[in-house]
N, C-alpha and C positions, 0 to 999 in steps of 0.2 A: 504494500500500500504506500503510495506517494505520501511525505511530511507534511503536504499541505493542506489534506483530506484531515487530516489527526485531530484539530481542534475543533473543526466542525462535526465529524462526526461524534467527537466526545460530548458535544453539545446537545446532538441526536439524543444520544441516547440516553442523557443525565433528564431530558424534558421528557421523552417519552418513558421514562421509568416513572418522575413524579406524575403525571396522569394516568398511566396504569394503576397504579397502586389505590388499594381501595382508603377510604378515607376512614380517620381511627372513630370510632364510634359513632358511626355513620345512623345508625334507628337512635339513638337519643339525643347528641347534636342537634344545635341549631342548624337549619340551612345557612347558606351563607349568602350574604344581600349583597344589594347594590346595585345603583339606578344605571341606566344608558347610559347617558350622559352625564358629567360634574364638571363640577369649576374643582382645579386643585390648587392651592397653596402653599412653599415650601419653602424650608432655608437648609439650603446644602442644596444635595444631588446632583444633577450630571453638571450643570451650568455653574454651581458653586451662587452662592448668595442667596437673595430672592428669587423665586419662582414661580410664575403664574403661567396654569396651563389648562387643558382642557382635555379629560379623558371620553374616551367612547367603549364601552366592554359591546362588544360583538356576540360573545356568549358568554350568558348568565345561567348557573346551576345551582344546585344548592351546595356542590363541594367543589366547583370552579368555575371560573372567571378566563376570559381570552380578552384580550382589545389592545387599544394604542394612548397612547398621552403624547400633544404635541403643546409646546409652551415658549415663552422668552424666562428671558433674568436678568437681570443686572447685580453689580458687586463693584467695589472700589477695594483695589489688594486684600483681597479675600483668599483665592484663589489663583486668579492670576494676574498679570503685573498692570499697575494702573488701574483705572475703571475698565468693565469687561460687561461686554453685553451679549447675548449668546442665543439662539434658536436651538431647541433642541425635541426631537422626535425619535418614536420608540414604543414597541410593544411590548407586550408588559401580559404574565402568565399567572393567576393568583391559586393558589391549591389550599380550602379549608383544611386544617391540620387538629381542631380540637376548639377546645372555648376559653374563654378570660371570664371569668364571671359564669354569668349569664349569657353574654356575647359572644356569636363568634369568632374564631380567630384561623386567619388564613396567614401564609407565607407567599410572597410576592417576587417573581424574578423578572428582570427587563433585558434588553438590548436595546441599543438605538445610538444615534449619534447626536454632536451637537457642535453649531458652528459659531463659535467664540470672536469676536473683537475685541481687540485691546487697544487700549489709545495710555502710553506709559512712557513717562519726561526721559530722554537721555542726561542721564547727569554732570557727566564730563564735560557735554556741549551746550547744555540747556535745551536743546528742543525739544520737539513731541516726535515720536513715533509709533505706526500705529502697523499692525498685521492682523490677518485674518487665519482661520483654520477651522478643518475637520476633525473630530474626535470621535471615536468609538466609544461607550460606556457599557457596565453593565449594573444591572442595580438588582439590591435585594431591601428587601421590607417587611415586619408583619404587617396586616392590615386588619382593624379593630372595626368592621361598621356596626353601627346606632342607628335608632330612630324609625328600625325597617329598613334600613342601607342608604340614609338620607345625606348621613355625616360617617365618614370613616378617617380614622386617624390611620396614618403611617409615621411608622418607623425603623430608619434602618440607614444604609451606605450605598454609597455607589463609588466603583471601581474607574477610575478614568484612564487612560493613555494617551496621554500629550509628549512633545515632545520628546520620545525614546524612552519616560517618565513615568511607569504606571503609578498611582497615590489614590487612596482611598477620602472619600469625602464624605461627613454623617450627612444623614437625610430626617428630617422630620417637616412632617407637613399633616393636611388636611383636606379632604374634599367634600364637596358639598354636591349633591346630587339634587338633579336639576328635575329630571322626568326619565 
């Protein structure tokens, strides 16, 4: 098998083992919610600072979730050099795993990219310079919804790779479910 096949397929089959597998006390468990559509809210994750974005799940079950999250962010040396303003897009796979409480409680993994601007003073000369780039991420989460899957909290990290660079960022955020 060619090297370059290796980490995708290890990808294969890391997602297809968590949707095989059956969910842990599946008849007493809550199902697990959450709207179409949300407004999400975060500080950290792929884009680093604040983030506002807009999720869609494609499929909705009572023990998983499929869909995408596309958003901006802004950050001033958070992250990366200077202020930094960033698009970023990505699906996003959630598997119930048990409950918190009363609530259920799912685990969350993503891919996706995200394409950062920096505008950061040279200091030696004084001016501004500014670059653009593409990033690969990957993100992990639990995710906590409420209210019937109206409000769900996340929390967790996402793995970035920037300049030859991998560094982990915490994630914590919120979404609000729209319909």
């Amino acid at each position: 098998m060619p090297r370059r096949w290796g980490q995708p397929l290890l990808i294969a089959v890391v997602l297809g083992a968590l949707v095989s597998l059956p969910a842990a006390g599946q008849s007493t468990d809550p199902p697990l919610q959450g709207r179409a559509v949300s407004v999400s809210a975060a500080v950290g994750g792929p884009a680093g600072g604040y983030t506002v974005s807009m999720e869609h799940l494609f499929v909705r079950t009572p023990t998983l979730q499929v869909g995408m999250r596309a958003g901006g962010s802004y950050a001033h040396d958070f992250v990366w050099d200077g202020t930094a303003t960033a698009f970023t897009a990505g699906a996003l796979l959630a598997r119930r795993i048990g409950t918190l409480g009363d609530q259920p409680l799912a685990f969350e993994g993503g891919l996706g990219a995200t394409r950062v601007h920096e505008d950061f003073s040279d200091e030696p000369r004084g001016g501004l310079l500014s670059r653009t780039g593409w990033y690969v991420y990957a993100s992990s989460a639990f995710r906590i919804p409420t209210l019937n899957g109206r409000l769900t909290y996340r929390i967790g990290a996402t793995l970035l790779h920037a300049n030859d660079d991998p560094f982990v960022v915490p994630l914590l955020g919120i979404d609000v479910g729209l319909f």
